[in-house]
N, C-alpha and C positions, 0 to 999 in steps of 0.2 A: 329654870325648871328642868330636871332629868326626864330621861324616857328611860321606861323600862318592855323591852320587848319577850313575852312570854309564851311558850309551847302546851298545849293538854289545860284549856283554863277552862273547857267546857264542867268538868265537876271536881270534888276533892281540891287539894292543894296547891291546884294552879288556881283555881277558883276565889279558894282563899287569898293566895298571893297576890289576884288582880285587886280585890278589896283592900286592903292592905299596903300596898303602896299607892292606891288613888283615895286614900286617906293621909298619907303623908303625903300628899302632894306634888306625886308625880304623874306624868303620862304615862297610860300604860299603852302598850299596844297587846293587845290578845286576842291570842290564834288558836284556832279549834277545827278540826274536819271537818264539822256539822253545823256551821253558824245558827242552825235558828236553836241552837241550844244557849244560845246569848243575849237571851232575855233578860237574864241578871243585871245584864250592864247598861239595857238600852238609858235608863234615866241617868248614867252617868257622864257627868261632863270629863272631858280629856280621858278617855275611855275609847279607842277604835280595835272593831274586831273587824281580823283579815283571817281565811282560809288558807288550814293548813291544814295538809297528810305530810308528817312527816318519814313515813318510807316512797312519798314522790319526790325525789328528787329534781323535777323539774319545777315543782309546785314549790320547792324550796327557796329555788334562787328567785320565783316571780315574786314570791309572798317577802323576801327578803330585801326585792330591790322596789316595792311597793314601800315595804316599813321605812327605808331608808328616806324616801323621798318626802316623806311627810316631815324629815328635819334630823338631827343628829340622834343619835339611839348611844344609851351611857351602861346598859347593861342586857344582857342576853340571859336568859332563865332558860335553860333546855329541863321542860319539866316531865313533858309526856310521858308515859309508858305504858308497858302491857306487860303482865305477868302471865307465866304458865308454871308450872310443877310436875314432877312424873317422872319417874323412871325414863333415862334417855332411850331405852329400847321401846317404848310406847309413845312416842314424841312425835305426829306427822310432819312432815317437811315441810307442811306450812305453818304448823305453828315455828318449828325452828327458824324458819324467815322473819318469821313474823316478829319470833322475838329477838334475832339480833338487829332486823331493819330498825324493828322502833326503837329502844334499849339502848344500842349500840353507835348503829349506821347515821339513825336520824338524828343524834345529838352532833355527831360529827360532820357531818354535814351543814346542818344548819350552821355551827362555829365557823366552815370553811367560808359559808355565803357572807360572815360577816367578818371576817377579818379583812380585807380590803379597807370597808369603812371604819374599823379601828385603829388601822394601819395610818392613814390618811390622817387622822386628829389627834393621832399619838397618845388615844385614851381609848379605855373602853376595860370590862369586865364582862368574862362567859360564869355564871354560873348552874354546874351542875348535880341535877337530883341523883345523886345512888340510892344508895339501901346499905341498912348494916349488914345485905348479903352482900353488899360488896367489900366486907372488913370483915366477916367472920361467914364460916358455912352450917348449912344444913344437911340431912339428908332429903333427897330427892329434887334440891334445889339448882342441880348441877348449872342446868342453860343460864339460870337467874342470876348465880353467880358469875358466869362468865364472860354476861354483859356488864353485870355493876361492878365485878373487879376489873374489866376493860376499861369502862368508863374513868373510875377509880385511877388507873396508873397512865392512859392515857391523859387523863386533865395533868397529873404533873408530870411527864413528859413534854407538853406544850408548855407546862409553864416558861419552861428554858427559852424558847425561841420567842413566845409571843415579850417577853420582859423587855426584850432589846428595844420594843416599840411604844413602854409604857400600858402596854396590855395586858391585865390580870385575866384566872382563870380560878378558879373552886370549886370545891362539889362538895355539896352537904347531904349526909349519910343521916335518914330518919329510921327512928325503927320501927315498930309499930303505928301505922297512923289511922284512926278512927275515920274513914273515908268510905266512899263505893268500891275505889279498888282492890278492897282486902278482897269482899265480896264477889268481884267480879273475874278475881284469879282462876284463871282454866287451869283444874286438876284433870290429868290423866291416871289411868292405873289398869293394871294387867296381870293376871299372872306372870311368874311367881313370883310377883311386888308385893300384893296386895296385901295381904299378911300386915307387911311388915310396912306399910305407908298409910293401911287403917291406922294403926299403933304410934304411927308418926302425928298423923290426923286428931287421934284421940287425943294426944299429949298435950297439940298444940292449943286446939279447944278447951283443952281444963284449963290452959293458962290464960289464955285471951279472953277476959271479958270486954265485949263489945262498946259495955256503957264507961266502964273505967279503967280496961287497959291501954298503954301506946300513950299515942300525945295525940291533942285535935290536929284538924289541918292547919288549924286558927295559930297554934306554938310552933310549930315545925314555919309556920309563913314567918312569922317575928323574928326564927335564925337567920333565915335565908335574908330580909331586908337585914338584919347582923352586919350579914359576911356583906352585904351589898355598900354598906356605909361604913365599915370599920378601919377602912384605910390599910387594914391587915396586911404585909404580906406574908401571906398563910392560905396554901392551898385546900386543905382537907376539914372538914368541920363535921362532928356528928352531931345528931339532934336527936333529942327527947331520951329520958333517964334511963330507958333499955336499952337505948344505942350506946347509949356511951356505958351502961355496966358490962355491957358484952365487951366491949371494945376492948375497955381496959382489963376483963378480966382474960382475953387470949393473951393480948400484952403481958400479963404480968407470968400466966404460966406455960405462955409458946407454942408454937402453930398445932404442934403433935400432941401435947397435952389436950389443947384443947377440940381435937378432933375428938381424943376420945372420951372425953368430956359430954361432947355433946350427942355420942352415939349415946352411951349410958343415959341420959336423959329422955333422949326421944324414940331412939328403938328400943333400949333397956339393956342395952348389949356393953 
């Protein structure tokens, strides 16, 4: 029987992901800041939740070497995040921490606490959540993109080194997912933004319908257990039908095309 060790399951798509493979029949272990938000799980069998922050770094390697002891761990889900938006002139320094600790810092981290014991059994899989702002941009998206294209070119950058030891590593790019976290995205705005990140705002709202835009957490989880069992070797994967039209459609007309592509669409410019 596999373990699967999980980040951010307290709601949305880590949520999903913890149901999900403990209906395939795996062990999950899942981790959240706030444990009593793990009520979902109490009536599940091979279901353990352990406490995580993952911008503590100390709290990483405990919760890490807690997961290990309970038996071999076969996949790493680094899920959490925190979104923000805004004109980087209107950005306080602690959201900017905040958003590369969690984003950036605490994926990497977490991956370092457990390569040891991947190392060691000569197996194991990282896989990581981006965003399809980590393969295409927005405006006012700037920080967001520079965690999830981090995240992005850092997972194949490791690929190299982790291979030598039978270690995989992925990251699946969703695009819109029908979750709390759309919701919960801290927008900043300021002069002389404002103008022009209503008009951003406006755009995106005509598009996003709540009830039928994006993919559930429910599809975007069915990729990610995908890439977890596909034997693939293939680092990058996007999920749900607007990730992958964005995708391919920079692909097909080039980074500068579709920059200005998407200025035309969202600011009108």
């Amino acid at each position: 029987m596999k373990t699967i060790f999980i980040t951010g399951t307290s709601t949305g798509l880590g949520k999903a992901a913890v149901h999900l493979f403990h209906s395939k029949g795996w062990n999950v272990i899942a981790t959240m800041r706030n444990t009593d938000k793990a009520k979902d799980f109490d009536n599940l069998e091979r279901v353990t939740v352990l406490p995580l922050d993952i911008t503590n770094p100390d709290e990483i390697k405990t919760t890490a070497t807690a997961a290990i002891a309970l038996g071999e761990i076969d996949v790493v889900l680094n899920n959490a995040a925190y979104g923000a938006i805004g004109p980087l002139e209107s950005v306080s320094d602690e959201q900017l921490l905040k958003q590369v600790n969690t984003n950036l810092l605490g994926a990497i981290r977490v991956t370092q606490a457990f390569i040891p014991h991947f190392r060691e059994k000569k197996s194991g899989l990282f896989i990581n959540i981006t965003s399809i702002a980590g393969l295409v941009t927005f405006p006012f998206d700037s920080l967001y993109h520079a965690v999830k294209w981090g995240i992005e070119g850092w997972s194949e950058g490791m690929s190299y080194e982790l291979a030598a030891f039978g270690i995989g590593i992925k990251t699946i790019a969703p695009g819109f997912i029908r979750t709390e976290f759309g919701s919960n995205v801290v927008i900043t705005s300021t002069e002389p933004y404002k103008k022009a990140m209503d008009h951003y705002l406006g755009v995106v709202s005509s598009m996003m319908d709540p009830n039928t835009s994006g993919s559930t957490a429910e599809q975007i989880a069915e990729v990610i257990y995908e890439a977890a069992t596909d034997g693939k070797d293939q680092v990058h994967y996007t999920a749900g039908a607007d990730s992958k039209q964005m995708h391919e459609r920079r692909l097909e007309i080039g980074a500068e095309a579709s920059r200005k592509e998407m200025s035309a669409i969202f600011l009108g410019k």
